[in-house]
Backbone bond lengths (Angstrom), bond angles and torsions (degrees), N, CA, C in turn:
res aa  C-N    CA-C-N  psi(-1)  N-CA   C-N-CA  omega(-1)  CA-C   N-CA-C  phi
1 X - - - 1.464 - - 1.525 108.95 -
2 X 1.697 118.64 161.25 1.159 118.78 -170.82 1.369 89.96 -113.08
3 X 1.452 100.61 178.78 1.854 119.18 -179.47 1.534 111.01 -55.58
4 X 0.866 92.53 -9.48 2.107 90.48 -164.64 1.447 71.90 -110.29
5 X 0.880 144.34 -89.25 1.713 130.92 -163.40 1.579 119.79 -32.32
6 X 1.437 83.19 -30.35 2.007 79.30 174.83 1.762 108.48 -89.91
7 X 1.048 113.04 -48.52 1.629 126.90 165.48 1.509 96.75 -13.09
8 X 1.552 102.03 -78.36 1.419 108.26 -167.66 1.542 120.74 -42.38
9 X 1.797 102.15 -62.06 1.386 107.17 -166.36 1.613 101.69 -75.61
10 X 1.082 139.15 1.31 1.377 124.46 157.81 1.770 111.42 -81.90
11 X 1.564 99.59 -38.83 2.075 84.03 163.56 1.358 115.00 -53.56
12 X 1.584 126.97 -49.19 1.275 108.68 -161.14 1.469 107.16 -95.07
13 X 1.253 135.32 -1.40 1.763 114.02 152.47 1.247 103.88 -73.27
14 X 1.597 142.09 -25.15 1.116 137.27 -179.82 2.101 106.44 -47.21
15 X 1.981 90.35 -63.01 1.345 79.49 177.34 1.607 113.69 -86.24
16 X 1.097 153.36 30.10 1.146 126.67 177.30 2.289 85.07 -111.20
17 X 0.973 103.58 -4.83 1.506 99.65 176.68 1.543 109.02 -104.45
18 X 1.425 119.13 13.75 1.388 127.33 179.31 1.498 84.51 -117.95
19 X 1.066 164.71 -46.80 1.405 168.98 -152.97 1.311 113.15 -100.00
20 X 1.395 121.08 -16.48 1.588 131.79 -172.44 1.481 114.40 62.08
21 X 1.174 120.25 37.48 1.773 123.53 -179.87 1.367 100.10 -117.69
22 X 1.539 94.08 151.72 1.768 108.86 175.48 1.399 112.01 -95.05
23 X 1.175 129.31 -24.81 1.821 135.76 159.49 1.611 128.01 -103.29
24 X 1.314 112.91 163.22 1.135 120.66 -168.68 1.406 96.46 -85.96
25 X 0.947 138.03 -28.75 1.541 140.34 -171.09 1.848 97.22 -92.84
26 X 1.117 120.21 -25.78 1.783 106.79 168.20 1.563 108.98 -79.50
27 X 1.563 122.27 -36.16 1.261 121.81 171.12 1.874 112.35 -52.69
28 X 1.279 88.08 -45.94 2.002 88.33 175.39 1.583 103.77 -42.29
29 X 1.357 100.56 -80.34 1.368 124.45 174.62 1.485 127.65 -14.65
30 X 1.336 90.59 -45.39 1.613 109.47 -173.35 1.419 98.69 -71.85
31 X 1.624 115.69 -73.12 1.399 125.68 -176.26 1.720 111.47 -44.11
32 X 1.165 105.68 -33.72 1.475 98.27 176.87 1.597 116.80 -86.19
33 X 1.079 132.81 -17.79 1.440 123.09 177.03 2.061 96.32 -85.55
34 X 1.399 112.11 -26.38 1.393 85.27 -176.31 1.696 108.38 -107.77
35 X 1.449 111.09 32.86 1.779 140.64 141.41 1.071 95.26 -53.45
36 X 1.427 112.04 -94.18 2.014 142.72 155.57 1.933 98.00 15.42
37 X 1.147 89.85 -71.83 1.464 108.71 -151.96 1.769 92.05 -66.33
38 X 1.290 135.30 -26.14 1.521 127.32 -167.48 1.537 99.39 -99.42
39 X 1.676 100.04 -25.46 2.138 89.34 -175.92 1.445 90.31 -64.12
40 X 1.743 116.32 -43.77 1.637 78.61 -145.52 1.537 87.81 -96.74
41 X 0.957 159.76 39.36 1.771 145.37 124.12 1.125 94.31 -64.88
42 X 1.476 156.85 -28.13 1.109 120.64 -174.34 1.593 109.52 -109.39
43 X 1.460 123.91 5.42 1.421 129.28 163.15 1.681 93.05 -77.49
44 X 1.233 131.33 -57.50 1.284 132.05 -138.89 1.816 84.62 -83.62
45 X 1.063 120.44 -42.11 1.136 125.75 -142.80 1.558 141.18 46.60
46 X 1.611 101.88 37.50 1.516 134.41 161.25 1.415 91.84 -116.24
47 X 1.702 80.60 160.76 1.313 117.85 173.45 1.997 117.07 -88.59
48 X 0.875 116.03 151.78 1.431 117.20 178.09 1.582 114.11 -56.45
49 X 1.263 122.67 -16.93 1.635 136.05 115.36 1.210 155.21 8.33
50 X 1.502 84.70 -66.44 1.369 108.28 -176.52 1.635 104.26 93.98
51 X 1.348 122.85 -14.88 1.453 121.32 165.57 1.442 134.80 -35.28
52 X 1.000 148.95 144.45 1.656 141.80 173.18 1.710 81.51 -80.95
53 X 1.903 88.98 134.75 1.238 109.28 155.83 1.688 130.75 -66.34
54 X 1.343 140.17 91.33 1.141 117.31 -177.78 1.996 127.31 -62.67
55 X 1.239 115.91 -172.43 1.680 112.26 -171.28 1.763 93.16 -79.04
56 X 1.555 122.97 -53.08 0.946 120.72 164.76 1.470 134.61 -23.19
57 X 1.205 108.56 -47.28 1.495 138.18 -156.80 1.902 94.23 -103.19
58 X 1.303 132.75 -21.68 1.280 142.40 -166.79 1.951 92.57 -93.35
59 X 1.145 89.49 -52.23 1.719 97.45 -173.99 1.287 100.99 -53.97
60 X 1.660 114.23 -68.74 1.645 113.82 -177.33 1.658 119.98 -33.63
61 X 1.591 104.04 -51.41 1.401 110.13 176.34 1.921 121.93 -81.24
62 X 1.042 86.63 22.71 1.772 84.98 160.97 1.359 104.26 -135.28
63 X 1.458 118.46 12.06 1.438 132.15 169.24 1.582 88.20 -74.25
64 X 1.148 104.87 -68.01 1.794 122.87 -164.16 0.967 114.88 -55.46
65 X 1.285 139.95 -28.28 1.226 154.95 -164.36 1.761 100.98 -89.33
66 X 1.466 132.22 -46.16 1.031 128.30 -172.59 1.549 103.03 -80.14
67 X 1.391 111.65 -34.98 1.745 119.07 170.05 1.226 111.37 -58.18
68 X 1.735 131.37 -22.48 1.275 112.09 -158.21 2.012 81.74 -101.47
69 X 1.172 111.17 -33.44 1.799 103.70 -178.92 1.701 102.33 -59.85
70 X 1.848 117.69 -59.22 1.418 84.11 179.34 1.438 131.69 -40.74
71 X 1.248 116.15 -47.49 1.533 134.43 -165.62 1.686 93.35 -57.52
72 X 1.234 126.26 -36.95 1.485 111.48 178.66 1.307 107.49 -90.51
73 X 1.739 140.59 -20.74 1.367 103.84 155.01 1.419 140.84 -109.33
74 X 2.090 96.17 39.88 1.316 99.39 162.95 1.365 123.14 -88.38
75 X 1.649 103.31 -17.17 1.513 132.76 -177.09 1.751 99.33 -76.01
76 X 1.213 126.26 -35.52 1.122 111.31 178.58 1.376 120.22 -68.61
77 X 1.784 94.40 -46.24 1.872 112.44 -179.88 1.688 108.18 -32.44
78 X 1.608 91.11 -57.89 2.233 107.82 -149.73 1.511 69.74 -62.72
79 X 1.520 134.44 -83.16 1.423 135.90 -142.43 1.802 108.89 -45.19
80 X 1.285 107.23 -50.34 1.755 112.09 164.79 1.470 109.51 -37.32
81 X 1.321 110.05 -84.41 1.634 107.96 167.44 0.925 129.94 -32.50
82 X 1.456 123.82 -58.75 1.217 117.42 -166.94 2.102 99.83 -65.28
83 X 1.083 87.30 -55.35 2.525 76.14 176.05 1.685 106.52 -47.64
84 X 1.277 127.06 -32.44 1.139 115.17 -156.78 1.375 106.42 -83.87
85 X 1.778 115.05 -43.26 1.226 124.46 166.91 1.348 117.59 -46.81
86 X 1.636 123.21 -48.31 1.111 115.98 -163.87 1.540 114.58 -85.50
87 X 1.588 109.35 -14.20 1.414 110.98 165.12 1.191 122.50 -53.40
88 X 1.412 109.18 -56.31 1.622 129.58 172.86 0.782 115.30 -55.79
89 X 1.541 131.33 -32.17 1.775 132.91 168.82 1.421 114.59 -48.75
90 X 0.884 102.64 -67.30 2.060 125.28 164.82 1.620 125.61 -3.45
């Protein structure tokens, strides 16, 4: 493997060991159901609770929400690379 092949697969055990998953496709998974979980607290404007969302608490979660999309297309990026690199390694 080349540097960009290793680059990659050290980002994504990085995140799938920041997320507690053993695959790259449960890390997707993961990040996207708790996507899921911030649209609709902030459509519903409850909490998974049942809590009233406060403005405070609205701000934080559209913080999270843009953190949880980067986080899925850095996961796409490393995983791209890393197949493409390792094809080309071959």
């Amino acid at each position: 493997m080349n540097n960009k092949a290793d680059d990659a697969k050290s980002m994504l055990i990085k995140m799938m060991r920041a997320y507690k998953t053993k695959t790259v496709r449960e890390t997707g998974q993961k990040l996207v159901t708790m996507r899921e979980e911030v649209k609709q607290a902030l459509r519903t404007g409850k909490s998974l609770e049942g809590k009233v969302v406060t403005p405070s608490q609205t701000k934080e979660l559209r913080k999270r929400l843009l953190h949880y999309r980067e986080e899925l297309e850095r996961l796409k990026l490393y995983h791209k690379t890393y197949k493409e690199e390792k094809q080309n390694g071959k």
